[in-house]
C-alpha positions, 0 to 999 in steps of 0.5 A: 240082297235086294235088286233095284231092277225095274222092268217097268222102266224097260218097258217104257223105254221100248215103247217109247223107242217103238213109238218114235220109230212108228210116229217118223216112219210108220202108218200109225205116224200117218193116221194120227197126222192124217186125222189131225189135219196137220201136212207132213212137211210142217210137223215137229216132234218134240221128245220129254216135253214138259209144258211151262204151264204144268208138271205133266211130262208128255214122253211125246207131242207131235204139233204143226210149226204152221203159223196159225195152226194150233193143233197139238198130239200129246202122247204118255206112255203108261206101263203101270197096271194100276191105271187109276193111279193116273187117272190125275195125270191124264186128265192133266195131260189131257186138258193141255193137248187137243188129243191124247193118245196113251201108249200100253202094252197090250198085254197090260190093257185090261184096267185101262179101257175100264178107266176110259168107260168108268170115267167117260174119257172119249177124247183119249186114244189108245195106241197099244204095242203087240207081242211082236213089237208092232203098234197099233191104234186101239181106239181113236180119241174125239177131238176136244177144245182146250182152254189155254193155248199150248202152241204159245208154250212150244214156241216160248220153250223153243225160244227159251232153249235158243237163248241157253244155246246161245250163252253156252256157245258164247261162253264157249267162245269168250272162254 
């Protein structure tokens, strides 16, 4: 008898939840705001994001809702030990965000920070969880220029979500 179990999938999920809980509530949340130069009371986060522009499914983007200011935090939780397999989906990630942060389990880290030095990937953070489920920023990303402008992509997404929200609400009122 074969088992579908996937412990990666388990994982994933707790650092997400781990990660959402310390972005809203946390200090972690507070440094990389703080670095970003983004104010607390213009920030939105935006969960499963996938960009127009890409495939590359962000589990998190945290990004100011300040006319005028385009700065956008992507974050991608990784579990997979094999951290080259993905090197192709970070730099995608990373060519679409003004910083990156990889979210690991550190007990997993060890492949990880040799992809980062073998491939000279200075512009991605690390934010790592501890055994004892508290998550910590294990390197800090240096800020970088992107090409295309994803803050025109949040906001045409959003308005794109309106619109289905609004014929779903007028079906449900003609119906």
């Amino acid at each position: 008898m074969t088992s579908n179990f996937n412990p990666s999938s388990i994982v994933k999920e707790e650092l997400k939840t781990d990660l959402k809980s310390n972005l809203l509530n946390n200090d972690i949340g507070k440094r990389v705001i703080e670095k970003a130069h983004l104010t607390q009371e213009y920030l939105a986060i935006e969960e499963d994001y996938i960009p127009l522009s890409s495939n590359t499914k962000f589990d998190f983007v945290v990004y100011s809702t300040k006319p005028n200011s385009h700065h956008i935090i992507g974050f991608l939780v990784i579990t997979d030990r094999h951290f080259k397999s993905k090197k192709e989906e970070i730099l995608e990630a990373l060519s679409l965000c003004h910083e990156l942060y990889l979210v690991i389990d550190l007990s997993r880290s060890n492949h990880l920070f040799d992809l980062l030095e073998d491939e000279d990937l200075s512009q991605i953070g690390v934010i790592g969880r501890m055994r004892n489920h508290k998550m910590a920023i294990s390197k800090v990303p240096e800020k970088h220029l992107i090409n295309l402008n994803p803050h025109m992509d949040l906001f045409q997404r959003k308005n794109e979500r309106l619109d289905q929200d609004d014929s779903i609400h007028q079906r449900y009122i003609s119906g």
